[in-house]
C-alpha positions in Angstrom: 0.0 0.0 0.0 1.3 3.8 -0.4 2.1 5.4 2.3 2.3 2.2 4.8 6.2 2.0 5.9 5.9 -1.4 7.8 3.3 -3.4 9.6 2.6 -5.0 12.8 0.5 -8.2 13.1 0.6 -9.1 17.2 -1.3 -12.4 17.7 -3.2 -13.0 21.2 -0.1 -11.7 23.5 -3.0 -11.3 26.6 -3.6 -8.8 28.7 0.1 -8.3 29.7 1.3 -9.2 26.2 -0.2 -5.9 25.1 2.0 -3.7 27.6 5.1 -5.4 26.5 3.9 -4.3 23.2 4.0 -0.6 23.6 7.0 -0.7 25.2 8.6 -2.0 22.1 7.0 0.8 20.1 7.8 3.5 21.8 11.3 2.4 22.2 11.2 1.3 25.8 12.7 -1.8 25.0 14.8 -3.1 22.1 13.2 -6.9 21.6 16.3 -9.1 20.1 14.5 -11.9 19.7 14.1 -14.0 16.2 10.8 -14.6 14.4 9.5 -18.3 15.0 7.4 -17.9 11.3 7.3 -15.9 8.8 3.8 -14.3 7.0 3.6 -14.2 3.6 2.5 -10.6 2.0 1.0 -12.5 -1.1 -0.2 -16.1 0.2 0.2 -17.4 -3.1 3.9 -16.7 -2.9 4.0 -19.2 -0.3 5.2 -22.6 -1.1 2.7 -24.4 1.7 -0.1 -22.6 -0.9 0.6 -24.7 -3.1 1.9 -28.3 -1.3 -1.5 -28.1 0.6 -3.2 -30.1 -2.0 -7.1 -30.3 -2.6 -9.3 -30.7 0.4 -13.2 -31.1 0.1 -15.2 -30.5 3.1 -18.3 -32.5 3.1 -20.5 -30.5 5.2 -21.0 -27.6 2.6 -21.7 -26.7 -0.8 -19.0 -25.8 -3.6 -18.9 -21.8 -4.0 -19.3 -22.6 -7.6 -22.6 -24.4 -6.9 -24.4 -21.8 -4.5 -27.5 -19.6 -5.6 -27.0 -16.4 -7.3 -27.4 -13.3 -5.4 -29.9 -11.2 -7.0 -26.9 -8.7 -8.2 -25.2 -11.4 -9.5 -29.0 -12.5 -11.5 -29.5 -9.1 -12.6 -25.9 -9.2 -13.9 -26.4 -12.1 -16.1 -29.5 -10.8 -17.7 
């Protein structure tokens, strides 16, 4: 995105997690620590995208197979 110099995704750190938080964004602290994953910007640029393989849930319908909204039906008219 323009504009946006970096983001910050912080997954379920708890109540205390938070604190620690801020004081790594204001500069309180200097974290050293190493990443224990990595996010992909793209998922599709992410090899697991694509060694996943097909999976078919059989408790629901196909996206390909569900009714029309009427947008979509006034659409295709």
């Amino acid at each position: 995105m323009e504009g946006v110099d970096a983001c910050l995704w912080v997954g379920s750190p708890g109540a205390v997690g938070f604190n620690s938080v801020g004081k790594a964004l204001t500069g309180e602290v200097n974290p050293s620590g190493r990443l224990t994953d990595i996010y992909a910007y793209d998922l599709t640029t992410a090899p697991a995208y694509y060694n996943a393989g097909s999976f078919t849930y059989g408790n629901s319908k196909p996206a390909m197979n569900r009714p029309k909204r009427k947008k979509e039906q006034e659409k295709a008219t």
